[in-house]
C-alpha positions as CSV (number, residue, x, y, z in Angstrom):
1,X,-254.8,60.5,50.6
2,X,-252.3,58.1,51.8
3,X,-252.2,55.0,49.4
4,X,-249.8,52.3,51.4
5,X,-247.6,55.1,52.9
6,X,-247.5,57.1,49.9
7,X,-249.0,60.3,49.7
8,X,-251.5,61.5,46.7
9,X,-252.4,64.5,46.2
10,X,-255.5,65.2,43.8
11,X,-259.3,66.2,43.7
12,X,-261.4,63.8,45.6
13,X,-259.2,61.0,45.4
14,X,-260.7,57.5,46.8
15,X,-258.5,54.6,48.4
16,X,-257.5,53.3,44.8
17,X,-255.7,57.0,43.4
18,X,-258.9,57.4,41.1
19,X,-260.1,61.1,41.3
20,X,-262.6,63.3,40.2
21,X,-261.4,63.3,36.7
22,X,-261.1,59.8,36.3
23,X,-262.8,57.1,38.1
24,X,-263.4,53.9,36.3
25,X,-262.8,51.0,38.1
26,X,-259.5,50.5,36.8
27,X,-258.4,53.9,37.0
28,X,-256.1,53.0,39.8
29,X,-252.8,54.2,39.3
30,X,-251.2,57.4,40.5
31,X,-248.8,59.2,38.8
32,X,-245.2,60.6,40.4
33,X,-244.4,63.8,38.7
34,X,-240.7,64.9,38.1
35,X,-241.2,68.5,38.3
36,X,-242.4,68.0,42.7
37,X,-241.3,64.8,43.1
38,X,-245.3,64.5,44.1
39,X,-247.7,61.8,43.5
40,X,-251.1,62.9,41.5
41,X,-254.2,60.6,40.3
42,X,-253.6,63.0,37.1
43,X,-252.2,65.5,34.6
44,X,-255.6,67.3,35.4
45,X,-255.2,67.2,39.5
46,X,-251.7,68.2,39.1
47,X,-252.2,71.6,37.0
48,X,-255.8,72.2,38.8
49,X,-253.4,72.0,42.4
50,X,-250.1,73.0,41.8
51,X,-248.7,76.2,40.7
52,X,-245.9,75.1,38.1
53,X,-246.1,73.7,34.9
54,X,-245.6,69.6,34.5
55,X,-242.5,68.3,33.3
56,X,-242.2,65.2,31.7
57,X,-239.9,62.4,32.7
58,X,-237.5,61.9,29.8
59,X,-236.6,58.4,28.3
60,X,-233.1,57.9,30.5
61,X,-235.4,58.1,33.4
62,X,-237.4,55.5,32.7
63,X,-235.8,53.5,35.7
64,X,-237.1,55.6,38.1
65,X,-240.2,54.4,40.2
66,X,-242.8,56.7,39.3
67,X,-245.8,54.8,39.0
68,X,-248.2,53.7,42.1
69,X,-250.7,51.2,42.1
70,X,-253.6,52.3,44.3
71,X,-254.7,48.3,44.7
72,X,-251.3,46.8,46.2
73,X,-249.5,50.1,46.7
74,X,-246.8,49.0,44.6
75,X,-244.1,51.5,42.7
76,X,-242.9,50.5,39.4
77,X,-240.8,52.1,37.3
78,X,-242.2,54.0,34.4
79,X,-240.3,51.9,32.0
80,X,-242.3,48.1,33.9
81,X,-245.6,50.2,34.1
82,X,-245.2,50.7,29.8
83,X,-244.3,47.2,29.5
84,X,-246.8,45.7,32.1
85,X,-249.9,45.6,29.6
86,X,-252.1,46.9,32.0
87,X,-251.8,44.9,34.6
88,X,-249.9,45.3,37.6
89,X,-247.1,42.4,38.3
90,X,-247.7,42.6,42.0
91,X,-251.3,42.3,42.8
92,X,-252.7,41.6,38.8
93,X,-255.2,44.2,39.0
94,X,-255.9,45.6,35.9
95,X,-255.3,49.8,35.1
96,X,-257.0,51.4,32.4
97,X,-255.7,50.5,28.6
98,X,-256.7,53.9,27.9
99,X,-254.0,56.0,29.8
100,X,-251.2,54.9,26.7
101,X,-252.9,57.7,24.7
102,X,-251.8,60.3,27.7
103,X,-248.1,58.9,28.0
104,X,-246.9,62.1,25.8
105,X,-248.4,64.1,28.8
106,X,-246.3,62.2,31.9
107,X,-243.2,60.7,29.2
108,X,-241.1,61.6,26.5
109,X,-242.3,59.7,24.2
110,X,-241.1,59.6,20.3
């Protein structure tokens, strides 16, 4: 799927990045991950698709742009996506409060 000139790769991913595993309405953001430089819906799409283990982005990386927005198409750095409080600063739609608890899976996290 091509969100805004970006390519996503997952498991029946809609316009918005949301896949089979998650797809509330504000399960809209896709996630890039370090270890293929590749844009997923998910942890779960990523490990179900690819044949390498995920790597998380460490905390001096947090200035790379590794978060898309599947409303606006927007990539934010990891460290403005943790700050953003759900909401993206381009288009103000709203991504799921829920994904903090995964952060540990995409981010170093203390």
């Amino acid at each position: 799927m091509n969100i805004h000139s970006r390519e996503v790769i997952g498991i029946e991913v809609d316009q918005n990045t949301r896949c089979t595993h998650y797809h509330k309405k504000e399960d809209v953001i896709a996630i890039k991950f370090k270890c293929c430089d590749t844009y997923y819906p998910c942890i779960k799409c990523h490990n179900e698709l690819s044949t390498h283990e995920a790597v998380v982005w460490s905390k001096d990386e947090y200035y790379e742009k590794a978060i898309l927005c599947g409303v606006c198409g927007t990539e934010l750095t990891i460290k403005q996506y943790m700050a953003c409080d759900s909401i993206c600063p381009n288009c103000e739609s709203n991504f799921n409060k829920g994904c903090k608890a995964h952060y540990h899976l995409y981010f170093e996290i203390e």
